[in-house]
KEKOLMAR-722041 format. One line per 2 residues: number of its first residue (from 1); their letters; for each residue x, y, z of C-alpha. Coordinates in nm, 3 decimals, m for minus. Example, Ala and Ser with C-alpha at 12.3 -4.5 7.8 and 13.67 -1.06 7.14 Angstrom:
% KEKOLMAR-722041
1) AS) 1.230,m0.450,0.780 | 1.367,m0.106,0.714
***
This chain:
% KEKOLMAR-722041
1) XX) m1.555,m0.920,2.900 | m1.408,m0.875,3.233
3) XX) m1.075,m1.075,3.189 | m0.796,m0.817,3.235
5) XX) m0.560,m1.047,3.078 | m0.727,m0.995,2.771
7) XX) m0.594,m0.648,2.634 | m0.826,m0.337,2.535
9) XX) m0.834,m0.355,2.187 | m0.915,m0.726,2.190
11) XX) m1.183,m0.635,2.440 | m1.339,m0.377,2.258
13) XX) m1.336,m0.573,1.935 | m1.611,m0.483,1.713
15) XX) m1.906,m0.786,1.592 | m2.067,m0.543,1.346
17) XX) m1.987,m0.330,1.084 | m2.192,m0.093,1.300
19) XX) m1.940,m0.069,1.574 | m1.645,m0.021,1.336
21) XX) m1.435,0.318,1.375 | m1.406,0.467,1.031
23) XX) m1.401,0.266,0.692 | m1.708,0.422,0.602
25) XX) m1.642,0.347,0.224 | m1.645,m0.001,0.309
27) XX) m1.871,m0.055,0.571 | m2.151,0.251,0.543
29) XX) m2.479,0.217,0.455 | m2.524,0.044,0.051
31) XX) m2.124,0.001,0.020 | m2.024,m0.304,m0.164
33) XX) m1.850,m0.477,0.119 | m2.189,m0.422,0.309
35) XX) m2.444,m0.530,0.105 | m2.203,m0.833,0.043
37) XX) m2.179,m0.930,0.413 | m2.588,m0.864,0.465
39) XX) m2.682,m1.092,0.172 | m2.450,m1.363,0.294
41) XX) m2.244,m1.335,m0.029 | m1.907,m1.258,0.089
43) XX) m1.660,m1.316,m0.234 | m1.261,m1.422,m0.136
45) XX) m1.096,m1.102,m0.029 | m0.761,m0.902,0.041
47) XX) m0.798,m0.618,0.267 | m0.497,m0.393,0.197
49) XX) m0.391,m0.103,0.467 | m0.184,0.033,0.699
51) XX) m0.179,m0.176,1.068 | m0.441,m0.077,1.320
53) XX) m0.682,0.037,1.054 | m0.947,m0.255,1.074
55) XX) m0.855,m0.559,0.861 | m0.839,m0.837,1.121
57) XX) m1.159,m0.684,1.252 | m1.370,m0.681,0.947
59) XX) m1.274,m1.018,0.897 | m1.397,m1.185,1.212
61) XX) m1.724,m0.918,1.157 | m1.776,m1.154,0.823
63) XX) m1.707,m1.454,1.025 | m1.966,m1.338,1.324
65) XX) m2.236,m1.230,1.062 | m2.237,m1.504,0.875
67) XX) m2.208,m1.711,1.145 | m1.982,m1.989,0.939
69) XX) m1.652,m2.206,1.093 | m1.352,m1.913,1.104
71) XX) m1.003,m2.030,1.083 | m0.743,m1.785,1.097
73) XX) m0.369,m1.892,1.022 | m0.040,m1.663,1.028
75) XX) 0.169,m1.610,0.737 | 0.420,m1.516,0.941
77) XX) 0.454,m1.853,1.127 | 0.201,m2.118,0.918
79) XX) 0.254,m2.301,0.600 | 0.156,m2.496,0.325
81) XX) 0.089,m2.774,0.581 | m0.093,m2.595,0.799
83) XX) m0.330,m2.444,0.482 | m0.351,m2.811,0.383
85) XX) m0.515,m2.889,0.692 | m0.783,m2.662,0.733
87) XX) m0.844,m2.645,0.385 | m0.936,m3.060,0.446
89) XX) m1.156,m2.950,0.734 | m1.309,m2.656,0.524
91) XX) m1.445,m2.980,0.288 | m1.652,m3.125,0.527
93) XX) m1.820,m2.798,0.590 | m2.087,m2.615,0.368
95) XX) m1.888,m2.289,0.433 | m1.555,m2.171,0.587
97) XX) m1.373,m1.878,0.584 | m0.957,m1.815,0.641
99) XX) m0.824,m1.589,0.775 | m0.421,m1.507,0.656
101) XX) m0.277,m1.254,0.845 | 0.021,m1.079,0.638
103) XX) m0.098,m1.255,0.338 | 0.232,m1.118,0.181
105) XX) 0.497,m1.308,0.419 | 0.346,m1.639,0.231
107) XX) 0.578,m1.733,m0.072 | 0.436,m1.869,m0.399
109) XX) 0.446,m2.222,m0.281 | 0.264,m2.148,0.000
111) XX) m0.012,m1.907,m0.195 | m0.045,m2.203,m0.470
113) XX) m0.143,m2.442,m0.176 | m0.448,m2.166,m0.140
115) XX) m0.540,m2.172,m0.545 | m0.787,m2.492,m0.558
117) XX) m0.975,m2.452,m0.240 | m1.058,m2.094,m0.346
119) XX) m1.125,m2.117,m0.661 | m1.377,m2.474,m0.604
121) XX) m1.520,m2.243,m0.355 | m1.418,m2.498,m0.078
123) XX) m1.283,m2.188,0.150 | m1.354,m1.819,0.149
125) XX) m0.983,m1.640,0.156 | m0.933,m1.287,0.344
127) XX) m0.641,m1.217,0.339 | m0.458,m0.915,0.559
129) XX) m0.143,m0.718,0.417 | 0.004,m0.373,0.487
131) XX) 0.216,m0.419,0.128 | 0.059,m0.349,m0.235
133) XX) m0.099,m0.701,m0.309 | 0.011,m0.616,m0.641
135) XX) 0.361,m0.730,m0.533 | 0.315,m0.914,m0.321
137) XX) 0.015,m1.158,m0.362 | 0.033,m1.380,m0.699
139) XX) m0.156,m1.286,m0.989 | m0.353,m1.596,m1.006
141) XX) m0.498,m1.560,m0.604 | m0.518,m1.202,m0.683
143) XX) m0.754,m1.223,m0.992 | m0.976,m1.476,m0.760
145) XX) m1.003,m1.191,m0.527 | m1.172,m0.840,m0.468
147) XX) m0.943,m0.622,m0.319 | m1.044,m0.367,m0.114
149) XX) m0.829,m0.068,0.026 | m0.836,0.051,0.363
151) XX) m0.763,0.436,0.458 | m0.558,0.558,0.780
153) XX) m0.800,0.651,1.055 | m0.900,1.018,1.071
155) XX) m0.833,1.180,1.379 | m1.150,1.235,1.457
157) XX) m1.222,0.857,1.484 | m0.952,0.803,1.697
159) XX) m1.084,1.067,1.939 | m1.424,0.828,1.939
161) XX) m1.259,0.532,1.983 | m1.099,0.654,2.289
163) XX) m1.346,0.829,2.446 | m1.600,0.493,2.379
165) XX) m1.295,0.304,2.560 | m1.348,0.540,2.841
167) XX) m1.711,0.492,2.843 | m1.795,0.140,2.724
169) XX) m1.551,m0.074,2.873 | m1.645,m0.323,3.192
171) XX) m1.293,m0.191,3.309 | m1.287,0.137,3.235
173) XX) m1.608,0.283,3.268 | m1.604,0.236,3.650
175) XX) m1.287,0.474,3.682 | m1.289,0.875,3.677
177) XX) m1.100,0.932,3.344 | m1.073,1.286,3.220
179) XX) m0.926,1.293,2.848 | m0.808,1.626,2.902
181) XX) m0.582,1.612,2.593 | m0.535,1.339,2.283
183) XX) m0.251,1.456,2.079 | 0.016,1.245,2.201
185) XX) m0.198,0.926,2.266 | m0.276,0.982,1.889
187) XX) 0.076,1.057,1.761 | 0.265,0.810,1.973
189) XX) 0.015,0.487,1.827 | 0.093,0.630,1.476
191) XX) m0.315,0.581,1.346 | m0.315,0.262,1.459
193) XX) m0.621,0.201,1.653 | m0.498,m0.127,1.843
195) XX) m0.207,0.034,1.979 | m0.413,0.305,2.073
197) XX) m0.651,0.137,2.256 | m0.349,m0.072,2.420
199) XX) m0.145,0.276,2.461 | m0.459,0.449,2.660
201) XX) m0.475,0.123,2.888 | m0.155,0.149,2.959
203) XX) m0.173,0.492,3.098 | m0.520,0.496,3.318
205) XX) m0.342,0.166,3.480 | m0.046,0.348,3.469
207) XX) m0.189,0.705,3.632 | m0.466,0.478,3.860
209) XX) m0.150,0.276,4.039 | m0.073,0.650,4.211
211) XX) m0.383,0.821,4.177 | m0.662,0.603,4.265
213) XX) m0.988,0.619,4.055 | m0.939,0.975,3.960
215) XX) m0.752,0.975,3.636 | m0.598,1.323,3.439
217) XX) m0.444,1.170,3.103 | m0.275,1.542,2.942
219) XX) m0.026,1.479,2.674 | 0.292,1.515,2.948
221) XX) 0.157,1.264,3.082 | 0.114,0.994,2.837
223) XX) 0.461,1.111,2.683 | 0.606,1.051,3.028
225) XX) 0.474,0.707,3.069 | 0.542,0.580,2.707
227) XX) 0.892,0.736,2.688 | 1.058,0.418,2.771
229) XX) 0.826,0.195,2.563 | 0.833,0.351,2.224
231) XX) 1.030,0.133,2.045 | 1.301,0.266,1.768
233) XX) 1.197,0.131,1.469 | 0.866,m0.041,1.456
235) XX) 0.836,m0.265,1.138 | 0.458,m0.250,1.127
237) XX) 0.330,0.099,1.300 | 0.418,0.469,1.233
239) XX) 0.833,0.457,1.281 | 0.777,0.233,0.940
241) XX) 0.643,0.469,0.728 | 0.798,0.790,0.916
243) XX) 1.156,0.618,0.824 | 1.127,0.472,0.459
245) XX) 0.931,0.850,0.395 | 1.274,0.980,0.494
247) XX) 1.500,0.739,0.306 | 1.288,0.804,m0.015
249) XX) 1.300,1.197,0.045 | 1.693,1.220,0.110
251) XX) 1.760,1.033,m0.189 | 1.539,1.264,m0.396
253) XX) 1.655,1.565,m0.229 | 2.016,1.402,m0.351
255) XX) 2.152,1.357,0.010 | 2.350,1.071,0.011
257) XX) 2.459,1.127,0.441 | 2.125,1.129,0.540
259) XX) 1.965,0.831,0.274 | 2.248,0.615,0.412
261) XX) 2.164,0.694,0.772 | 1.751,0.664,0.724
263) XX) 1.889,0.305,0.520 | 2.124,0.187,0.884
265) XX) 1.818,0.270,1.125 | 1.584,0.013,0.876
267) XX) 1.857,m0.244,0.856 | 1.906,m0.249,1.217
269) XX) 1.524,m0.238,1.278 | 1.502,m0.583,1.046
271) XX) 1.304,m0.443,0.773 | 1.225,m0.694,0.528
273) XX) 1.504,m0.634,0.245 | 1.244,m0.626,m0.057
275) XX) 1.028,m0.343,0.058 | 1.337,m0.099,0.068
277) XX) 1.519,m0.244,m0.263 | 1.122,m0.213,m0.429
279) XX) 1.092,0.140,m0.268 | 1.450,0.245,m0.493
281) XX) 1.312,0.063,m0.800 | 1.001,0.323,m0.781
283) XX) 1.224,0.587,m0.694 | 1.440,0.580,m0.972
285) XX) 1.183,0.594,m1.211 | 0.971,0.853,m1.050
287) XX) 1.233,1.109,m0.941 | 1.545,1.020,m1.170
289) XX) 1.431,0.871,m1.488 | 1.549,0.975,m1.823
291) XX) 1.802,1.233,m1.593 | 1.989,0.928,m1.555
293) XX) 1.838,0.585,m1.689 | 2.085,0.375,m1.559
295) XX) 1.955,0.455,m1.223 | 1.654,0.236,m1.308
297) XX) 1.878,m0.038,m1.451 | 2.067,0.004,m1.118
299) XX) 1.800,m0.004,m0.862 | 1.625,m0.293,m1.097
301) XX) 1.939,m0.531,m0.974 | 1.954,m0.392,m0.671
303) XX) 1.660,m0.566,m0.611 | 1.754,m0.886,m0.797
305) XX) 2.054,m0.934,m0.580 | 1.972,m0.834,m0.263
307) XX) 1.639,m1.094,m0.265 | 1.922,m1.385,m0.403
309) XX) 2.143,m1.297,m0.093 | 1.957,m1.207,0.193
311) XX) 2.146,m1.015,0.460 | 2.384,m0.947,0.648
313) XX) 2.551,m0.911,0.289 | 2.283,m0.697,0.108
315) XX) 2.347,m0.394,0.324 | 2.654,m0.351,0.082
317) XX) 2.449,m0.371,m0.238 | 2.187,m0.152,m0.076
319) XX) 2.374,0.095,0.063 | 2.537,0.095,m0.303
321) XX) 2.231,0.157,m0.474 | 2.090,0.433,m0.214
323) XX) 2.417,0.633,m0.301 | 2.400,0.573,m0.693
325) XX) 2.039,0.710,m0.665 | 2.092,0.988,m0.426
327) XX) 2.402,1.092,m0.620 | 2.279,1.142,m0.924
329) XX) 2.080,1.450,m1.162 | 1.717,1.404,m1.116
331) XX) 1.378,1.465,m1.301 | 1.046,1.375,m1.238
333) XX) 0.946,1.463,m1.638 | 0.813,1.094,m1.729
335) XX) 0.633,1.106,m1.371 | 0.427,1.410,m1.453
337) XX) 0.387,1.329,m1.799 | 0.218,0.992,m1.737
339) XX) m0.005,1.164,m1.474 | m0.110,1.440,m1.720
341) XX) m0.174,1.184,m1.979 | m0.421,1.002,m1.726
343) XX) m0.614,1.296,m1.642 | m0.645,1.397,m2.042
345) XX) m0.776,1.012,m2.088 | m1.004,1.068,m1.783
347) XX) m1.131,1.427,m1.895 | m1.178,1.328,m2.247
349) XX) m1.317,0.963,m2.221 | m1.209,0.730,m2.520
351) XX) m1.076,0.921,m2.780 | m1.097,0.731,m3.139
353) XX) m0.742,0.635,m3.259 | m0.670,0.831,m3.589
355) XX) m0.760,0.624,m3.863 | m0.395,0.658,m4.066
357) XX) m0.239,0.496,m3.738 | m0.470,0.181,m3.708
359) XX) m0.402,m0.165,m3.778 | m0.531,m0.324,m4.074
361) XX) m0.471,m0.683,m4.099 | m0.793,m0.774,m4.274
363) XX) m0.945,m0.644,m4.646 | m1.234,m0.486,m4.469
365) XX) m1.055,m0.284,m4.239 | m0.851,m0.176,m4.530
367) XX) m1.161,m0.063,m4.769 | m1.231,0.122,m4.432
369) XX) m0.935,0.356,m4.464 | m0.778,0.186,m4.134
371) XX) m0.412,0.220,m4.207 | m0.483,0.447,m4.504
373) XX) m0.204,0.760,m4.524 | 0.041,0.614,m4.227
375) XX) 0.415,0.744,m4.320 | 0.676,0.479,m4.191
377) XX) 0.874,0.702,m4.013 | 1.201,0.494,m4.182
379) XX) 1.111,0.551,m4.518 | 1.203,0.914,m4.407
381) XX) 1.487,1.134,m4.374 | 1.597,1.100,m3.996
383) XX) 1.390,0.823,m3.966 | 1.096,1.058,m3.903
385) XX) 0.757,1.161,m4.066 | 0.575,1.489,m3.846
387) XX) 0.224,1.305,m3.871 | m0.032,1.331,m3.627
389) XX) m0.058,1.035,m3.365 | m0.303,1.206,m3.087
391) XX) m0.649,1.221,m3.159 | m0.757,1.527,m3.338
393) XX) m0.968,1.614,m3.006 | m0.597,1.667,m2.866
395) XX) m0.398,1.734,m3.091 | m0.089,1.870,m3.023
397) XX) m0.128,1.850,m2.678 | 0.243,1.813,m2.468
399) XX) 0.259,1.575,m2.204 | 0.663,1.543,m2.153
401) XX) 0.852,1.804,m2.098 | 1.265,1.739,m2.078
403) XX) 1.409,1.830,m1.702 | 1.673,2.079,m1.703
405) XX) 1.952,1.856,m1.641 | 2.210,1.763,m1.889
407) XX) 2.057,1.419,m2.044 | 1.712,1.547,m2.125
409) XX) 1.838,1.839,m2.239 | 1.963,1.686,m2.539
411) XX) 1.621,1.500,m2.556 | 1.457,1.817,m2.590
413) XX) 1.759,1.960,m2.824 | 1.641,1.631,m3.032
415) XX) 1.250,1.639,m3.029 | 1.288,2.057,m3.095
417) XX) 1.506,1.954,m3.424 | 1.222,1.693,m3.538
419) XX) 0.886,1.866,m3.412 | 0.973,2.231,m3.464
421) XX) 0.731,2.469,m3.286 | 0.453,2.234,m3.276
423) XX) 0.501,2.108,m2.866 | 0.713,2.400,m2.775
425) X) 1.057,2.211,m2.698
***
């Protein structure tokens, strides 16, 4: 294309998953996604990762292969009436695929329009979202979709994609560009290949305007000429995750100034009030838990309250909330012990469940033993029986450990009293 209204990225959009800039996992040679798109089998999708990384593009790569009507709708500013109406056009077609950009911005009502029409097979869904589609999609969509996971770009795809611009592009390739240096083309766009693209444009039209066709780009230079057009807070690119990183890591590092402060620069920036209030629900499991369980119960309506009331008002209950959780003793015991427990399950495979802790609620099972020796721990003094409930592959084995702070202390005072030497309390 020759159009220079048309920006860079858009121009250098790829129609193949041969042209794509990393995603090998999903578009190399015999991956699923692939071999789906080459047999002409492509199931309803959500393609989950962070912006710039490829999910708009592998969608219209489906829609080019396949070489069936494309509709592509907004979440952002679409609804149910507008899914109504291409779903009705999608019937008097053999095959159609729709597109929903930010797939998460659509409420239930507006994902429920979707349910029929995918699962009758009358449209093929992608949907787009930079959120956990666990959240945020409903579980009925979700279980008619695959979803696949995209990964940040690699910096040394970025450096391709750039120096392709330079060479492939009706615009570009005419003018003497030297990429002497990447680093702050790459850090500025955050991994995000569209700004990129848009960022390098920006400078070689930028640095051409003074310097006719010969063009230097070095990192003073690009810093120089983006200075002014970095914004503060950017919702969707790297200020997103650079600022919500901080928020979670001054709460855990139980800094109360500086969690308030990272919480004023995403209020101010518009970020959506659920993703911070969800990011304090995790974090008060994760790096508080039993140090303080109310933190959980806390953070839980947190949430609950700030999604009734919307802002301007929630920045009370949030900023409430990030000071509770910053303020108080922390341990990240249950954390670890979860993630030890999944890598014993993964290293040992299915363990058989003792037989003296089974169920037995038929005769057969009972003439099997199931059940057979199990000491109900309230027939006991203390309420407790020291039986063996791992299997005997790992038995013994300790998962949680207490956190040195004053509540899970007396946990591991308790569990000492009851278990003795046998986990080392």
């Amino acid at each position: 294309m020759n159009n220079t209204s048309i920006p860079l990225a858009e121009r250098l959009r790829p129609e193949s998953l041969d042209q794509l800039v990393g995603q090998e996992h999903l578009a190399g040679k015999g991956s699923i996604l692939r071999s789906s798109i080459e047999q002409g089998k492509v199931p309803s999708m959500i393609l989950w990762g962070p912006p710039g990384t490829g999910k708009t593009t592998i969608a219209n790569i489906i829609a080019h292969t396949l070489q069936v009507p494309f509709f592509t709708l907004s979440a952002i500013s679409s609804g149910v009436k507008e899914v109504r109406e291409v779903i009705e056009i999608a019937k008097s077609k053999e095959k159609a695929i729709l597109f929903i950009d930010e797939i998460h911005r659509f409420n239930k009502g507006q994902q429920d329009a979707l349910l029929g029409a995918v699962e009758k097979g009358v449209i093929t869904l992608i949907g787009a979202t930079t959120e956990n589609p666990s959240f945020e999609v409903n579980s009925a969509l979700l279980s008619r979709c695959l979803v696949y996971v995209l990964k940040p770009l690699a910096e040394k795809n970025l450096v391709r994609l750039l120096n392709y611009a330079i060479e492939k592009d009706d615009q570009l390739a005419p003018l003497k560009i030297d990429l002497k240096e990447t680093a702050a083309l790459i850090n500025i766009s955050g991994g995000d290949a569209r700004k990129l693209l848009n960022l390098l444009e920006l400078v070689v039209t930028t640095l051409a305007s003074g310097n006719g066709q010969s063009i230097t780009i070095t990192d003073d230079a690009v810093m120089e000429i983006a200075q002014q057009r970095i914004a503060l807070y950017d919702k969707s690119g790297e200020q997103h995750y650079d600022i919500i990183s901080a928020f979670i890591k001054s709460m855990r590092g139980s800094d109360p100034n500086a969690a308030v402060y990272w919480l004023a620069r995403m209020i101010e920036g518009g970020e959506d009030v659920k993703f911070i209030a969800r990011r304090m629900v995790i974090l008060a499991s994760e790096d508080i838990g039993n140090a303080n369980p109310t933190a959980l119960v806390m953070a839980n309506a947190t949430f609950d309250a700030v999604n009734k009331i919307g802002y301007p008002e929630a920045r009370i209950i949030l900023s409430q909330c990030a000071v509770y959780l910053a303020s108080s003793p922390k341990s990240n015991a249950s954390y670890v012990a979860i993630d030890d427990a999944l890598a014993a399950v993964r290293a040992h495979g299915d363990l058989s469940v003792p037989l003296h802790i089974r169920n037995a609620p038929t005769k057969l099972m009972k003439n099997l033993d199931y059940g057979k020796g199990y000491q109900y721990s309230h027939s006991y003094e203390n309420n407790f029986s020291p039986q063996e409930y791992l299997p005997k592959e790992i038995a013994g084995t300790k998962f949680y450990d207490p956190g040195r702070n004053a509540r899970e202390e007396e946990l591991r005072k308790f569990l000492k009293a009851l278990w003795g030497d046998k986990y080392h309390y």
